[in-house]
TORGU-358923 format. One line per 4 residues: number of its first residue (from 1); their letters; for each residue x, y, z of N, C-alpha, C, O, CB. Coordinates in pm, whole numbers. Atoms other than C-alpha are relative to their C-alpha. Glycine has a CB too. Example, Ala and Ser with C-alpha at 12.3 -4.5 7.8 and 13.67 -1.06 7.14 Angstrom:
1> AS> 89,-119,0,1230,-450,780,90,120,0,194,118,66,-99,3,125 ~ -82,-119,-6,1367,-106,714,-77,109,73,-26,220,90,41,46,-142
***
This chain:
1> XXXX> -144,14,9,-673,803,1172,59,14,140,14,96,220,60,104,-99 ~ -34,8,-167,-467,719,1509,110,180,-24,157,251,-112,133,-214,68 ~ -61,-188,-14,-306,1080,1611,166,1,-34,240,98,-54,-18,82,208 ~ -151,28,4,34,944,1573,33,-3,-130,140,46,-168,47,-129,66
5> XXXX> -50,-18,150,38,907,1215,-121,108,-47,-126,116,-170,4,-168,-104 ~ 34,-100,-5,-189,1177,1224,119,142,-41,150,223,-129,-56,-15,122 ~ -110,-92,-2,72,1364,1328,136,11,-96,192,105,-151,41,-17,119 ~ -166,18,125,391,1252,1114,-57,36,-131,20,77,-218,85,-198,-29
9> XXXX> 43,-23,178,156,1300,778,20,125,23,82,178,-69,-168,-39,-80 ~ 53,-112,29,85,1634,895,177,89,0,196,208,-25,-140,44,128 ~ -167,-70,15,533,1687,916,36,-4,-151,153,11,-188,138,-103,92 ~ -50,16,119,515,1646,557,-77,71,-90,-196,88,-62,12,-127,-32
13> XXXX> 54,-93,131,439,1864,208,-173,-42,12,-229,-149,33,88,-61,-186 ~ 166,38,61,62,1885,140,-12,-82,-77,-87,-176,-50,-75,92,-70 ~ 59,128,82,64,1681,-151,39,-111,6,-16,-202,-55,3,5,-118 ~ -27,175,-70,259,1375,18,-84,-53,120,-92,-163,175,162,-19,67
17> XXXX> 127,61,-137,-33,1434,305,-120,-67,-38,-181,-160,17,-74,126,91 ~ 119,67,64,-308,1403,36,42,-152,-79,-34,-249,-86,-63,114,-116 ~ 27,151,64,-186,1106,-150,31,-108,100,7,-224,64,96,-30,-136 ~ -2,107,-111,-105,910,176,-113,-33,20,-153,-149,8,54,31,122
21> XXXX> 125,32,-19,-446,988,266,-109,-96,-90,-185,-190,-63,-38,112,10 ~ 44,81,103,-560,894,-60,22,-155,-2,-76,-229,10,55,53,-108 ~ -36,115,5,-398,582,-80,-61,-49,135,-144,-135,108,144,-12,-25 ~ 29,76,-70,-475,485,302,-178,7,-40,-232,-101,-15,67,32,141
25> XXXX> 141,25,23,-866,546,199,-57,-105,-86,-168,-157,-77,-48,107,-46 ~ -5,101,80,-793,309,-78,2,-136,53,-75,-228,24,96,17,-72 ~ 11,104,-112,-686,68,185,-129,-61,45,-183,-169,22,50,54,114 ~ 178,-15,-104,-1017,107,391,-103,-47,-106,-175,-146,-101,-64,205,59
29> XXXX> 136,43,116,-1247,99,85,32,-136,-43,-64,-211,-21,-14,104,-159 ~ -9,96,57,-1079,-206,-82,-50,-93,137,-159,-147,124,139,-15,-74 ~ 6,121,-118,-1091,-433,252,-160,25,65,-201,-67,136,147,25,145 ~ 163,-3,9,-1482,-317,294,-68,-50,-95,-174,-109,-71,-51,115,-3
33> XXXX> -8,50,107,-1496,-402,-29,-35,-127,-16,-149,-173,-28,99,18,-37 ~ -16,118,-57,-1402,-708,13,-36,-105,107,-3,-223,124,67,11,9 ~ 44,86,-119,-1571,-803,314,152,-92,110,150,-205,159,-115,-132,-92 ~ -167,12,-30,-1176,-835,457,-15,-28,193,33,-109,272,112,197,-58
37> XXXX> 6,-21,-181,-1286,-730,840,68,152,-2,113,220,-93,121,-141,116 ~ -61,-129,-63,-1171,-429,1039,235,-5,-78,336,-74,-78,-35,-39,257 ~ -154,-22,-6,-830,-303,929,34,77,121,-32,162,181,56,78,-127 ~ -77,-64,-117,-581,-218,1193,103,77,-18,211,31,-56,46,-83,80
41> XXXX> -86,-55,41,-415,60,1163,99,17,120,66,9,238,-47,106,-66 ~ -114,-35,-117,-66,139,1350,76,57,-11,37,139,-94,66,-70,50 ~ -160,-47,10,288,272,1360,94,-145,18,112,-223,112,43,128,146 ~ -147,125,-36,579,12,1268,96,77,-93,82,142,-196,-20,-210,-66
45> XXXX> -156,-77,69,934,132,1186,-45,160,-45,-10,192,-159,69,-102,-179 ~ 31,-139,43,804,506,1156,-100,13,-81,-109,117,-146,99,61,-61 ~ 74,-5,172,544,434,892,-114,-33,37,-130,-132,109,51,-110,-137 ~ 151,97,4,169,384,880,-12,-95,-50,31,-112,-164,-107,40,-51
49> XXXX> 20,129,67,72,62,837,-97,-67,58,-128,-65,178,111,-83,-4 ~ 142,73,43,-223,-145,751,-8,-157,17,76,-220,-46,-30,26,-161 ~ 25,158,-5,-339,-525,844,-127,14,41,-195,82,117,93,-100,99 ~ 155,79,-64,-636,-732,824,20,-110,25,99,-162,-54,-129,-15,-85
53> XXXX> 18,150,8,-668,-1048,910,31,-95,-101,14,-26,-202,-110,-22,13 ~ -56,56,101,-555,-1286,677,98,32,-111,122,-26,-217,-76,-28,-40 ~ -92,-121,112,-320,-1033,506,96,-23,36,136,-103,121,-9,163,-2 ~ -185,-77,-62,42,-863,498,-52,78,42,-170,115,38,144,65,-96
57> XXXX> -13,-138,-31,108,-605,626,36,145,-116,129,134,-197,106,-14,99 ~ 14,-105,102,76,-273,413,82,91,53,73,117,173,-137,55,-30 ~ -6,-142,-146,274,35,515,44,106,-105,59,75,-223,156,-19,171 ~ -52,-119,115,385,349,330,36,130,114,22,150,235,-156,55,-140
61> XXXX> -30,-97,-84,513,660,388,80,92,-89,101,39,-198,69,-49,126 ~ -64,-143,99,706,1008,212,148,-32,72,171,-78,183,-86,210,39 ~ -130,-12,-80,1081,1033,251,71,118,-67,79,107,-190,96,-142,-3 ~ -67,-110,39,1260,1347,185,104,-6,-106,148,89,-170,52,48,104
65> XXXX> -123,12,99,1516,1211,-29,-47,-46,-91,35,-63,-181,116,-74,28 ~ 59,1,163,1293,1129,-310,-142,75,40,-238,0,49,-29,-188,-87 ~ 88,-57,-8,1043,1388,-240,-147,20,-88,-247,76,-44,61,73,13 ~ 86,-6,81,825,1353,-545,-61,-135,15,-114,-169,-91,47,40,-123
69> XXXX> 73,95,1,680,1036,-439,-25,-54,100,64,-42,184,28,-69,-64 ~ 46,77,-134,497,832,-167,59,-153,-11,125,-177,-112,-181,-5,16 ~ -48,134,47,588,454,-142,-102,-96,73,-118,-69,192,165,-32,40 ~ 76,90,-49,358,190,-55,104,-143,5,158,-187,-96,-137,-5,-94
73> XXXX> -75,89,-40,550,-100,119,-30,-112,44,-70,-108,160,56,35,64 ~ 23,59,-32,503,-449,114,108,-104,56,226,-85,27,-71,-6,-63 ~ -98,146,-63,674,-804,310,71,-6,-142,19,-24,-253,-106,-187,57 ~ -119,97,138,1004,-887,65,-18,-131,2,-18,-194,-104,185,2,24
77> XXXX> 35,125,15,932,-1202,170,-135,-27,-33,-194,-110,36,31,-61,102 ~ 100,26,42,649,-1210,20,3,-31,-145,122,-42,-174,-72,87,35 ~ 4,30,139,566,-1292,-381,-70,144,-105,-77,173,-224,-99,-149,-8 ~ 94,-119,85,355,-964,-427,49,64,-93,5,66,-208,-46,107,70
81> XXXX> -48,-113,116,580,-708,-579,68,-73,-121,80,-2,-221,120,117,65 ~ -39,56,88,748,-1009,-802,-195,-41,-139,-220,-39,-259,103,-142,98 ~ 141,7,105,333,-1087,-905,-37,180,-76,-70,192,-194,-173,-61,131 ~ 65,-110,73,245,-691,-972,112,40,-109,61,77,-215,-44,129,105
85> XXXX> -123,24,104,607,-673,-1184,-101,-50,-142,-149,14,-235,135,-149,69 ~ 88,99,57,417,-940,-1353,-103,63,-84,-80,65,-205,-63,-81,105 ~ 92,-14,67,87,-802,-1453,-54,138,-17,-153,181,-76,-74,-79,42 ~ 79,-140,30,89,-444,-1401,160,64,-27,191,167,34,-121,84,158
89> XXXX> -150,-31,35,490,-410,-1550,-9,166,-67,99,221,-49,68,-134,-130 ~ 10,-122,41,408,-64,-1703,-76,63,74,-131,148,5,-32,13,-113 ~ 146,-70,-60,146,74,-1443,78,58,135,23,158,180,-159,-134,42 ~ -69,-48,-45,417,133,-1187,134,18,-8,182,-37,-107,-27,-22,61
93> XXXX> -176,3,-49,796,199,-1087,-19,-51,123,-98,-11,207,97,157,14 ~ -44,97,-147,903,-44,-810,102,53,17,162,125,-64,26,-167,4 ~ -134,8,-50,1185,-40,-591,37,-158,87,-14,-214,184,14,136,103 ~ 9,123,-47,1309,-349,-534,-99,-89,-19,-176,-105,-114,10,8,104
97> XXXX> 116,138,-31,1114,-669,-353,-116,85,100,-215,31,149,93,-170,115 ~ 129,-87,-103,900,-384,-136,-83,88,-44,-175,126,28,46,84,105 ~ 66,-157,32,765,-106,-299,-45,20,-117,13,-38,-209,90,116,11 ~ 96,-67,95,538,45,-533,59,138,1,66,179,117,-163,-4,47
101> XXXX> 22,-141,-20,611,390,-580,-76,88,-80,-60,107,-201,105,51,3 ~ 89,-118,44,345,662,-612,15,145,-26,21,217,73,-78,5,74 ~ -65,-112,-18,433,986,-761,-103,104,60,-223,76,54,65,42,-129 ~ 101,-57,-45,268,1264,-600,-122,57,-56,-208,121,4,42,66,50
105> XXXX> 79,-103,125,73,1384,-943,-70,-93,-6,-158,-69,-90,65,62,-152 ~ 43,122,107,-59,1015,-988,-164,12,76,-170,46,194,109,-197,19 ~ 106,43,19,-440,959,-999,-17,-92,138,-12,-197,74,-6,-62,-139 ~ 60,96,-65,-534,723,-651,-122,-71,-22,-223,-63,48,-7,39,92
109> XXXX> 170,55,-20,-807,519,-767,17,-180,22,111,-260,23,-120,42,-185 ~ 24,164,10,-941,171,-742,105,-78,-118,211,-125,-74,-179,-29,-53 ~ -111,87,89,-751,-7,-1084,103,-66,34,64,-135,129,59,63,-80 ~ -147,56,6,-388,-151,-1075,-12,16,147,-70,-77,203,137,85,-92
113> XXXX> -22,-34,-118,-341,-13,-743,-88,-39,90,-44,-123,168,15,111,5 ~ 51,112,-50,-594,-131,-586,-38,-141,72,-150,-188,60,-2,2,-28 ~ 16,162,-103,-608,-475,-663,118,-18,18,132,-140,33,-68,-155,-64 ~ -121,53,-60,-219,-468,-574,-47,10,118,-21,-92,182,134,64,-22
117> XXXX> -14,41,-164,-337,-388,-205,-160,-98,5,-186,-148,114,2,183,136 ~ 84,133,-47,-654,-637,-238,108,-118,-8,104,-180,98,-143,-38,-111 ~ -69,108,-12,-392,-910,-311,72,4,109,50,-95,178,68,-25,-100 ~ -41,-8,-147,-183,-808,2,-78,-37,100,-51,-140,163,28,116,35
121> XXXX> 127,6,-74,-555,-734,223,8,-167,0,35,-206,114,-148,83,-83 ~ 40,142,9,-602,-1145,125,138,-85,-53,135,-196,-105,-135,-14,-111 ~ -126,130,36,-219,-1280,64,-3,-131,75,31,-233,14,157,52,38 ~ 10,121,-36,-269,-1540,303,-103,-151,-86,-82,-272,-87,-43,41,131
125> XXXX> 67,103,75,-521,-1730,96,33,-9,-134,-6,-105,-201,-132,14,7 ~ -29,-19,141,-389,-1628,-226,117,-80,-28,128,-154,-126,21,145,-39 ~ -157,52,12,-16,-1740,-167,-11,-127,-108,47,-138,-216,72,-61,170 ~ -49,137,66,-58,-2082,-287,-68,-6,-200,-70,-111,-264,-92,-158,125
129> XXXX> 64,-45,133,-225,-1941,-662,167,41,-103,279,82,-72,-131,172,40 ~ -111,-23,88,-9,-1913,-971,-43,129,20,-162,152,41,17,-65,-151 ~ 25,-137,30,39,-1523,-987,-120,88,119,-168,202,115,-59,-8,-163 ~ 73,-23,-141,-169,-1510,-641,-169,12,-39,-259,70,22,66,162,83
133> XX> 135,-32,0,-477,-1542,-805,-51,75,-110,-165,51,-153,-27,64,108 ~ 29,-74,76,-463,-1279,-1057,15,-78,-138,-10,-21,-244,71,114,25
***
């Protein structure tokens, strides 16, 4: 993990440090997974965030004003959060055209969640798929 978002996880509650972590390991595993390539991790707009090659961009992050949950953040211009609406309509709470939100109690595993960030990891090839593929 680069020291910089190292550091900002570690300005936040324990259990918004573990499910970030959680979730970015989810990242890492799915796009190995996948045979995706190296993800690159960084800092944009305050937030960790995730790209591979042929992808969006992934990013998440805790915000004090809804403290009980993490948010995983994808491109609005994108089709994703209108496709996971779509097929996983009971499996999360969205906000908006960006976000997933994770409460801090929730389970991180492979399932739903997941393949919402494998479809991100590979949106570039997916885009042109009814429902991206899924």
């Amino acid at each position: 993990m680069k020291p910089e978002i190292k550091a900002k996880f570690e300005t936040y509650p324990a259990e918004a440090q573990r499910q970030l972590e959680a979730v970015r390991g989810l990242i890492f595993s799915v796009a190995e997974e996948n045979d995706l390539g190296a993800v690159a991790e960084s800092f944009k707009w305050g937030e960790a965030s995730y790209l591979v090659k042929g992808g969006t961009t992934i990013r998440m992050d805790w915000k004090s004003k809804d403290p009980g949950a993490i948010k995983v953040y994808f491109h609005c211009q994108t089709r994703l959060i209108e496709t996971f609406r779509e097929i996983y309509r009971d499996e999360f709470e969205y906000e908006g055209k960006r976000a997933i939100i994770v409460p801090l109690g929730a389970a991180v595993k492979e399932g739903p969640l997941g393949h919402c960030l494998q479809m991100a990891l590979k949106y570039h090839s997916l885009k042109h798929h009814p429902l991206l593929g899924a």
